[in-house]
BADREN-28088 format. One record per residue (C-alpha): residue number from 1; residue in three letters; x, y, z. Coordinates in nm, 3 decimals. Layout:
# BADREN-28088
- NUM:ALA:X:Y:Z;
...
This chain:
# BADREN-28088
- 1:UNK:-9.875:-11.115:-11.446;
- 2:UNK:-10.135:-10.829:-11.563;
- 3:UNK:-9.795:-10.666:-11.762;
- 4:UNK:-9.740:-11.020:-11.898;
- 5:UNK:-10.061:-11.043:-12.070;
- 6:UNK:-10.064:-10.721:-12.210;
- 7:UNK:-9.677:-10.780:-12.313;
- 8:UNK:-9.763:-11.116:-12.475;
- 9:UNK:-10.132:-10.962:-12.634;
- 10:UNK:-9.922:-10.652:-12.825;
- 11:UNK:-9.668:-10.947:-12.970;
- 12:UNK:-9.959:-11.128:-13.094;
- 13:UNK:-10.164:-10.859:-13.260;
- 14:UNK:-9.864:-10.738:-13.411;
- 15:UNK:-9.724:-11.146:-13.556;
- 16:UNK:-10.094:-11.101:-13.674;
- 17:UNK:-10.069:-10.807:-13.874;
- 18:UNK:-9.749:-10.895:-13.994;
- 19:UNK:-9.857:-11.244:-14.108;
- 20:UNK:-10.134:-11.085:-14.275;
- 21:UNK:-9.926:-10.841:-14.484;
- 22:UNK:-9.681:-11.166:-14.584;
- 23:UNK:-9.979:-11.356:-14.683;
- 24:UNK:-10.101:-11.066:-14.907;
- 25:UNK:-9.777:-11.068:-15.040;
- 26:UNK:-9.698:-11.415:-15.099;
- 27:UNK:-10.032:-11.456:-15.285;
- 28:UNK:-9.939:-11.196:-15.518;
- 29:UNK:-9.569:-11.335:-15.547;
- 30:UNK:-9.688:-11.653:-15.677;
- 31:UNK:-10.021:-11.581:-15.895;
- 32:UNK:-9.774:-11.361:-16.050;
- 33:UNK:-9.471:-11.596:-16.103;
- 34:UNK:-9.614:-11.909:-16.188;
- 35:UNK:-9.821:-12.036:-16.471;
- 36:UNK:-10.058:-12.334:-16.491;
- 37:UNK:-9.755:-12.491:-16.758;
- 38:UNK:-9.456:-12.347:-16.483;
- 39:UNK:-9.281:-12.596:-16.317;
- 40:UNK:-9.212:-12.480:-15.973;
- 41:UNK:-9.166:-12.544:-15.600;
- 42:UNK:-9.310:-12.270:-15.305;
- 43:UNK:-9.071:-12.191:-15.047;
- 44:UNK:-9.175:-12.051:-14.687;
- 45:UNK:-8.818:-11.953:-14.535;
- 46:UNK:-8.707:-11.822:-14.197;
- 47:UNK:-8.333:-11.853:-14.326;
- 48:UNK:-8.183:-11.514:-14.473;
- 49:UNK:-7.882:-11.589:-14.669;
- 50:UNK:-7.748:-11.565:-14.961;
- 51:UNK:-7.620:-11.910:-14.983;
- 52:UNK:-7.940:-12.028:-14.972;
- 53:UNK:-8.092:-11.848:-15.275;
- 54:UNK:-7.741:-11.921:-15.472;
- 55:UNK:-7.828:-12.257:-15.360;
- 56:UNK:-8.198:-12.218:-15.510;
- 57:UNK:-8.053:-12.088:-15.833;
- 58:UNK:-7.872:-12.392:-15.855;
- 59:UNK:-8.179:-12.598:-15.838;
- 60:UNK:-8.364:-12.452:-16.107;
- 61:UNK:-8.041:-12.493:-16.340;
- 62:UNK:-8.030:-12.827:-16.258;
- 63:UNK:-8.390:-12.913:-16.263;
- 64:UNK:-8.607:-12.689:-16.457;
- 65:UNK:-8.819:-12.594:-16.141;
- 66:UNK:-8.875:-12.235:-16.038;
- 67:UNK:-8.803:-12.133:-15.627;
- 68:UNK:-9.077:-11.904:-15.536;
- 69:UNK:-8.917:-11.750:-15.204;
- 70:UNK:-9.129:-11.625:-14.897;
- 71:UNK:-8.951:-11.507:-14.587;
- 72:UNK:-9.045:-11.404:-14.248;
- 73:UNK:-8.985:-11.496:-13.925;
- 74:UNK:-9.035:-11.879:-13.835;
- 75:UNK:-9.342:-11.785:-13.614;
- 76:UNK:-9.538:-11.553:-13.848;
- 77:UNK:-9.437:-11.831:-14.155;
- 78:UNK:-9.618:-12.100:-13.911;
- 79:UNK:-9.892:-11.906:-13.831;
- 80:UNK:-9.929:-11.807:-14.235;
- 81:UNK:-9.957:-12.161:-14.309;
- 82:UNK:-10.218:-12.199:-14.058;
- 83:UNK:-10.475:-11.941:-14.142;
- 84:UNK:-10.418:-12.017:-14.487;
- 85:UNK:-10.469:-12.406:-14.463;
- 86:UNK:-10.571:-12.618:-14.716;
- 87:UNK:-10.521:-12.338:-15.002;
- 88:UNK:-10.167:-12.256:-14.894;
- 89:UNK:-9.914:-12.258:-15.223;
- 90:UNK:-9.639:-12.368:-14.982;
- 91:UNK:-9.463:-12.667:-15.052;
- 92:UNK:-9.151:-12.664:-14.831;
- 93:UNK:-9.132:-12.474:-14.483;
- 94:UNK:-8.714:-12.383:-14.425;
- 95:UNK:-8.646:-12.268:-14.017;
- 96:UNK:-8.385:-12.276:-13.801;
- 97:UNK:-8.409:-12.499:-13.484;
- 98:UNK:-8.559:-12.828:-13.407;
- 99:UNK:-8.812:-12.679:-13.167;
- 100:UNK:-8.976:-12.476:-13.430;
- 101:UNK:-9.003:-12.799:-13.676;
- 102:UNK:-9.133:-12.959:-13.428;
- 103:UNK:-9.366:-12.714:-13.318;
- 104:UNK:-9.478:-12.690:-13.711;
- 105:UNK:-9.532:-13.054:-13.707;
- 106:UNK:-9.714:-13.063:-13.409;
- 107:UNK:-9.945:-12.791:-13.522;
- 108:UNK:-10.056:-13.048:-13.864;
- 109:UNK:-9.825:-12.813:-14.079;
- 110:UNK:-9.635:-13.053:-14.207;
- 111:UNK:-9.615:-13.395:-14.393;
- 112:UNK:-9.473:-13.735:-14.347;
- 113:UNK:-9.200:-13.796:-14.635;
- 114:UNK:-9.028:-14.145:-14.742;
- 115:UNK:-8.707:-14.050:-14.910;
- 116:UNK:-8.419:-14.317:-14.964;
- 117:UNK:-8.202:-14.051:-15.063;
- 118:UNK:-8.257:-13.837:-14.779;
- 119:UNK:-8.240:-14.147:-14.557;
- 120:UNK:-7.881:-14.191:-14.732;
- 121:UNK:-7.785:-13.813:-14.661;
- 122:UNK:-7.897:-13.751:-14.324;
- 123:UNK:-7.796:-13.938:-14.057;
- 124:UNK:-8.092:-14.062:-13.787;
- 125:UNK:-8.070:-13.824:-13.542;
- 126:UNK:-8.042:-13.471:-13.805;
- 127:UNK:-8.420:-13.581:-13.890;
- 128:UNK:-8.720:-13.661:-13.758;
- 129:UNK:-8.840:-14.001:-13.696;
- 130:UNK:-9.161:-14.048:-13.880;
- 131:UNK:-9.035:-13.825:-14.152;
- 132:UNK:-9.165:-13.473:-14.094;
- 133:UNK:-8.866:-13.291:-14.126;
- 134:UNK:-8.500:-13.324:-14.234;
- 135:UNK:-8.170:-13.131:-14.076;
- 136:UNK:-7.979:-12.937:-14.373;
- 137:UNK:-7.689:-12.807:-14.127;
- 138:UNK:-7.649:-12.804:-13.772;
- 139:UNK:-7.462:-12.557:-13.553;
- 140:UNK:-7.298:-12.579:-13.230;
- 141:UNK:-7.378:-12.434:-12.894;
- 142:UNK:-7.055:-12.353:-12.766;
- 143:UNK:-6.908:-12.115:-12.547;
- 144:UNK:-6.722:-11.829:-12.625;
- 145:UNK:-6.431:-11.707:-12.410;
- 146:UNK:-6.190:-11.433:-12.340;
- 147:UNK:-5.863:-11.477:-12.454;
- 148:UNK:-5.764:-11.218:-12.184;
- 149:UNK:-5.949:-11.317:-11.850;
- 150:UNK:-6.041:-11.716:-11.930;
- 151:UNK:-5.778:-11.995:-11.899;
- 152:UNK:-5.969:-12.265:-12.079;
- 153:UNK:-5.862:-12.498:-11.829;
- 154:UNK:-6.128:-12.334:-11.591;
- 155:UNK:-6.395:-12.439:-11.863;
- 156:UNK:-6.599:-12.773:-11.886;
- 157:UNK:-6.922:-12.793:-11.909;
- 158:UNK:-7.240:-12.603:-11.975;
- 159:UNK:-7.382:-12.725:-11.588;
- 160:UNK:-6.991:-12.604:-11.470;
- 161:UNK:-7.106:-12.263:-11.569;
- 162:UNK:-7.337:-12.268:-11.237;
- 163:UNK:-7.070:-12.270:-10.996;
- 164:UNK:-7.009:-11.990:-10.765;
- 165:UNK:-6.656:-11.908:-10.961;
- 166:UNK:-6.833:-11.767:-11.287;
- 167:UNK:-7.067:-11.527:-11.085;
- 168:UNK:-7.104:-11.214:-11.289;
- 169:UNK:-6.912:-11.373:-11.533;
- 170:UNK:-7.186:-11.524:-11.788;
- 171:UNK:-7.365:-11.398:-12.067;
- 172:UNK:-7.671:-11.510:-12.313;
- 173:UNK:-7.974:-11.441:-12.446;
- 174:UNK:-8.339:-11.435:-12.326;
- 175:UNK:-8.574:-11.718:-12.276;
- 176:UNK:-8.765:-11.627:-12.516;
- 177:UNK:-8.492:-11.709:-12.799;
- 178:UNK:-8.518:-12.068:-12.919;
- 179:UNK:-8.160:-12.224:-12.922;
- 180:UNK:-8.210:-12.127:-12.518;
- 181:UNK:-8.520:-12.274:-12.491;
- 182:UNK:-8.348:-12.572:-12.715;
- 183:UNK:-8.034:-12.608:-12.465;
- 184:UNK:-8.296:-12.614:-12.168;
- 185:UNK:-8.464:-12.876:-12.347;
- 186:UNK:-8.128:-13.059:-12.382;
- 187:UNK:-8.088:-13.041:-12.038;
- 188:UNK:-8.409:-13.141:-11.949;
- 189:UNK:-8.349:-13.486:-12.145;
- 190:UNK:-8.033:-13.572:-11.999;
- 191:UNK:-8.149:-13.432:-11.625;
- 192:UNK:-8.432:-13.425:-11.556;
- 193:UNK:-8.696:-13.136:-11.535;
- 194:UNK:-8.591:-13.077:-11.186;
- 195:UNK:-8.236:-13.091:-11.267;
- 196:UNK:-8.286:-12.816:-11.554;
- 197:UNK:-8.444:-12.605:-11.289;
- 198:UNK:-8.153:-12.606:-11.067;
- 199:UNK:-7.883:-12.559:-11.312;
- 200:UNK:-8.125:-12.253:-11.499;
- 201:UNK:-8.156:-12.114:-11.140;
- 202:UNK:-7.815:-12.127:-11.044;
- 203:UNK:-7.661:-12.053:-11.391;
- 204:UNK:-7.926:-11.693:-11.415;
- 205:UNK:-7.726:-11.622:-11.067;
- 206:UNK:-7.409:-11.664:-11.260;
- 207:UNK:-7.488:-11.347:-11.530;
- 208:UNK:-7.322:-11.091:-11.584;
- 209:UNK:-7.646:-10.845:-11.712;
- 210:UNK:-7.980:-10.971:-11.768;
- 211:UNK:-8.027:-11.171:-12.063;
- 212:UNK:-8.042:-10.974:-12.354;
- 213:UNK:-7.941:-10.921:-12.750;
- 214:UNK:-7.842:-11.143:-13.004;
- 215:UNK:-7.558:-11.424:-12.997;
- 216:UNK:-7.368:-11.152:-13.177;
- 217:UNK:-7.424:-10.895:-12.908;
- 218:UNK:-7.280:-11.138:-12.674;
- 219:UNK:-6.970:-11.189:-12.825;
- 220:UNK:-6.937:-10.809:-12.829;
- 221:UNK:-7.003:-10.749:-12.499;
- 222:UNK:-6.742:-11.031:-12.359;
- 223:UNK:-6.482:-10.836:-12.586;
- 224:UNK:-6.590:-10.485:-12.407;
- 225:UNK:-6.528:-10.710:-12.079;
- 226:UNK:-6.877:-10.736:-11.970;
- 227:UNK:-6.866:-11.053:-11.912;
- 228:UNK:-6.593:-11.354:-11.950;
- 229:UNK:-6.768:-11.631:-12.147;
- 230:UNK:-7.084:-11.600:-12.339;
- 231:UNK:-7.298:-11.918:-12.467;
- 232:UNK:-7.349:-11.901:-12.826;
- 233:UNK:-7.356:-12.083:-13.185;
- 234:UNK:-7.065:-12.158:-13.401;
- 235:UNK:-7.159:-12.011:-13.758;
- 236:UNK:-7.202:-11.646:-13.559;
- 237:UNK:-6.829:-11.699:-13.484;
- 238:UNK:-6.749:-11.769:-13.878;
- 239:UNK:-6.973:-11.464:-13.968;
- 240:UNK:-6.807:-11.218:-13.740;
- 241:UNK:-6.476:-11.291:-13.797;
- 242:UNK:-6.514:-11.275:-14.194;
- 243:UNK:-6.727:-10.930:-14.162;
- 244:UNK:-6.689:-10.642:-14.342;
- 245:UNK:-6.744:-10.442:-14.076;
- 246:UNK:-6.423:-10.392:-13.881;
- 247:UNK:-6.581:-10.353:-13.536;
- 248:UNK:-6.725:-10.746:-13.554;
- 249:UNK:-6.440:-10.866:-13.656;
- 250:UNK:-6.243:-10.736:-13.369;
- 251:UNK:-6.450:-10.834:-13.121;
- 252:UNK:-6.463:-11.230:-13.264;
- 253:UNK:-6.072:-11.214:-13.270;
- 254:UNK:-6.068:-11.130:-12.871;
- 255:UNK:-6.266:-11.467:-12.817;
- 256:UNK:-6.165:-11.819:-12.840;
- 257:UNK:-6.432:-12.108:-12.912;
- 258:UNK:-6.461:-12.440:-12.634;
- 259:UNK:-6.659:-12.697:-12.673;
- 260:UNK:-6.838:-12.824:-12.337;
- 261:UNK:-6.942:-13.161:-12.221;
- 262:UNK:-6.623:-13.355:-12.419;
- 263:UNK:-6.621:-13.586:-12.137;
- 264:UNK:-6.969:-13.659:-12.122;
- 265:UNK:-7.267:-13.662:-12.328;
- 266:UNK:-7.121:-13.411:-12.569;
- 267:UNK:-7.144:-13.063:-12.674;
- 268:UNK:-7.555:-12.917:-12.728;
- 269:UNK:-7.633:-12.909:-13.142;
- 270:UNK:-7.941:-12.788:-13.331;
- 271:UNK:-8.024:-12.770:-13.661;
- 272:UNK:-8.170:-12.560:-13.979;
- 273:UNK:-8.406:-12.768:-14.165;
- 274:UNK:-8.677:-12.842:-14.415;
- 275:UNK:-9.036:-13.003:-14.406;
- 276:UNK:-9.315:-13.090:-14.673;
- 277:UNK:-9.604:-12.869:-14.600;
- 278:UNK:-9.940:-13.040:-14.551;
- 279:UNK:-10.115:-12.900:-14.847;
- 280:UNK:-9.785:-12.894:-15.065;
- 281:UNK:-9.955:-12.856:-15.452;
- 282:UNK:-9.638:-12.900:-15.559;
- 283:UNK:-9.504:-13.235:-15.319;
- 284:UNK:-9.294:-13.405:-15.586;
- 285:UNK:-9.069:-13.081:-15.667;
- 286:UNK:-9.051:-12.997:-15.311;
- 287:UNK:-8.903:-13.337:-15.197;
- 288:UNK:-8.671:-13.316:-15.494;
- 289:UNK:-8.578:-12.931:-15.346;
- 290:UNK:-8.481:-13.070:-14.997;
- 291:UNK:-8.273:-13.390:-15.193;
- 292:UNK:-8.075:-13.138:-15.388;
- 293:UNK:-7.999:-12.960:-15.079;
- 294:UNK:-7.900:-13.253:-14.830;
- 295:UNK:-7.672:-13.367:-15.164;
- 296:UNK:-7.260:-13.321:-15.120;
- 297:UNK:-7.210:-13.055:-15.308;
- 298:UNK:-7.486:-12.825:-15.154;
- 299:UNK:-7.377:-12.960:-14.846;
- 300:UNK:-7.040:-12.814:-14.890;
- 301:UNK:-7.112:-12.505:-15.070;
- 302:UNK:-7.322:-12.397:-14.749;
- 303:UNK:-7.048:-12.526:-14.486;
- 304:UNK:-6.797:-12.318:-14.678;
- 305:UNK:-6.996:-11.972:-14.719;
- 306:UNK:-7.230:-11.968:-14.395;
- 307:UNK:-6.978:-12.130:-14.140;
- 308:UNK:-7.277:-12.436:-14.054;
- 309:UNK:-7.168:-12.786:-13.989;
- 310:UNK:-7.307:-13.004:-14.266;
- 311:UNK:-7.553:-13.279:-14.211;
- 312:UNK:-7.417:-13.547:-14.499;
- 313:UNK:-7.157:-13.733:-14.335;
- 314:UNK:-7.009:-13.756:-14.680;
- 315:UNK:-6.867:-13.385:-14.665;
- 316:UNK:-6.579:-13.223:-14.543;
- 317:UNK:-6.589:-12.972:-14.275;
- 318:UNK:-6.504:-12.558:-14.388;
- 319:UNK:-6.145:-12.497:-14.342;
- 320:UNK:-6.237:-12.230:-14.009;
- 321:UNK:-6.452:-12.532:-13.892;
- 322:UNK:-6.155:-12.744:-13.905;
- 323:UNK:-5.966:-12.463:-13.751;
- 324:UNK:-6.209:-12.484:-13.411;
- 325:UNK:-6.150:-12.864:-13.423;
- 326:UNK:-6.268:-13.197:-13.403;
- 327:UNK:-6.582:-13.213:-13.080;
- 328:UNK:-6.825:-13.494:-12.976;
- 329:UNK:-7.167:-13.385:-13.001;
- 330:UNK:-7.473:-13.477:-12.836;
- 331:UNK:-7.644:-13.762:-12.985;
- 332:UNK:-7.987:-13.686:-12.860;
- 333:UNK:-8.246:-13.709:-13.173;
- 334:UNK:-8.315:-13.328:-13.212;
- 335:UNK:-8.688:-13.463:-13.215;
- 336:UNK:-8.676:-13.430:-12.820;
- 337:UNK:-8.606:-13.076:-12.832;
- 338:UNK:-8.945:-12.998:-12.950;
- 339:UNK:-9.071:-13.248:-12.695;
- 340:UNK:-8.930:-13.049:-12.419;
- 341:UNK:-8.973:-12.744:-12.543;
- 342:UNK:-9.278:-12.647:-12.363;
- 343:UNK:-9.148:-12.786:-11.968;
- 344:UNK:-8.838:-12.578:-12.101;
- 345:UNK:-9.043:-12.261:-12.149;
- 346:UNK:-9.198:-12.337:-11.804;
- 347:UNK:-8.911:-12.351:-11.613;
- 348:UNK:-8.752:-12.045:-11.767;
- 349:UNK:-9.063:-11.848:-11.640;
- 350:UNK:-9.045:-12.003:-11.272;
- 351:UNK:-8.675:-11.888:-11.245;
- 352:UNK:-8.729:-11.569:-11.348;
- 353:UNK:-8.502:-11.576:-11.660;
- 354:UNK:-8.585:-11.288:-11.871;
């Protein structure tokens, strides 16, 4: 416990220094690139793609307004916007995964928004219900399989995955990492808290090595044969296999992609997405930002480059996504992953997941 404190003191002096050098930063970012006559929107971003500033270029074509662009990780950008407050220049807040929106919102980070147009894009459960945040894309949990040593007849569901047959089989990544702590959560809705503690118990039994590395790392290490099936999210799949590096490529093309829980309540799903900040100077521009991107043809253009499911039921799927095929997902409003996030952290900690 001592170890734990220190261990969790260090990451918070250092998300502290860190935040403090982005705020520096972003302060002199936009007093320097915008005017009192500039028309422009301030964007706090945890997402690190191309696509997305393409998208942003697009935006200012089409509108006139300038994208200022901050980016950090989603946990020093939240805890930016609170020790700046009321005199943040943030308008829009971009992460990835429900549970961070929600813990944004919860934190008084964010603003209610009444959009008919994002009410017409989004479906119900990609946003939140009183209007705090919208989905842009979602991704799949999935799991990831060898070719060589997995019939996918042996494969069903994520709670299957705790049976004594995939013992030293399983791989993942810590508790600490959110789309975890967002699956637990999932579990914890359709189970029960006890439930989740049973199947997180039983399922840490099942690994292969202690929960480490990125969703990447475990697709490489069930194509070194470290383990069999690894649980990870679809778009790392697209990524990998259109690399440039050789190495990820081959290890995506030794895995095959199943989708669990077709017979039930559906395969796990989370979601990038966008919120008004509190404080937003610039509120108008900003809801306009998050309307072009929820629109069809931003919708497609990042489904096609970044490999993400999009949101507006109006759009095709990529060609690769179409490739993987056709999957019921969970219907759960991604609003109740942030409710359970904390009882998910909990339980994590009692069963000794790493």
């Amino acid at each position: 416990m001592i170890n734990f404190a220190f261990k969790l003191i260090s990451i918070m002096l250092k998300t502290i220094l860190k935040t403090t050098l982005i705020t520096i930063f972003g302060a002199i970012l936009f007093s320097c690139g915008s005017g009192e006559k500039e028309d422009v929107v301030n964007v706090y971003t945890h997402r690190h793609y191309e696509a997305d500033q393409q998208l942003f270029d697009k935006f200012t074509e089409a509108t006139g307004i300038k994208v200022n662009v901050v980016s950090a990780s989603a946990d020093e950008l939240i805890q930016k916007l609170e020790l700046e407050g009321a005199s943040s220049p943030a308008d829009v807040l971009i992460t990835v995964d429900a549970g961070r929106l929600h813990r944004a919102e919860e934190k008084g980070l964010l603003q209610s928004v009444s959009s008919e147009t994002l009410a017409s894009n989004i479906p119900s459960k990609f946003r939140d219900p009183d209007g705090f945040w919208f989905g842009l894309t979602y991704r799949a949990r999935i799991l990831a399989y060898s070719k060589e040593r997995v019939n996918p007849e042996e494969l069903s569901t994520y709670e299957a995955l705790a049976e004594p047959e995939w013992k030293g089989r399983v791989l993942t990544r810590s508790s600490e990492n959110i789309y975890n702590q967002s699956l637990l959560a999932s579990v914890i809705a359709h189970h029960g808290k006890e439930g989740a503690q049973e199947w997180a118990t039983a399922l840490l039994a099942n690994m292969a090595r202690d929960p480490k590395g990125s969703d990447r790392d475990q697709v490489k290490a069930v194509a070194a044969g470290e383990g069999d099936v690894a649980i990870v999210n679809t778009y790392y799949i697209g990524i990998m296999l259109n690399d440039s590096n050789e190495e990820e490529r081959k290890a995506a093309e030794k895995i095959a992609i199943f989708f669990p829980n077709q017979d039930d309540r559906g395969t796990h799903i989370n979601i990038s997405g966008a919120g008004v900040t509190k404080y937003a100077p610039n509120k108008e521009n900003a809801i306009k930002l998050i309307e072009f991107l929820s629109n069809a043809e931003s919708q497609e253009f990042l489904a096609n480059i970044n490999f993400e499911y999009p949101v507006n039921p109006n759009v095709e799927f990529s060609p690769m996504l179409k490739n993987w095929g056709d999957f019921k997902s969970d219907d759960l409003n991604l609003s109740v992953l942030g409710d359970n996030n904390s009882d998910a952290v909990v339980i994590f900690d009692q069963v000794g997941w790493k």
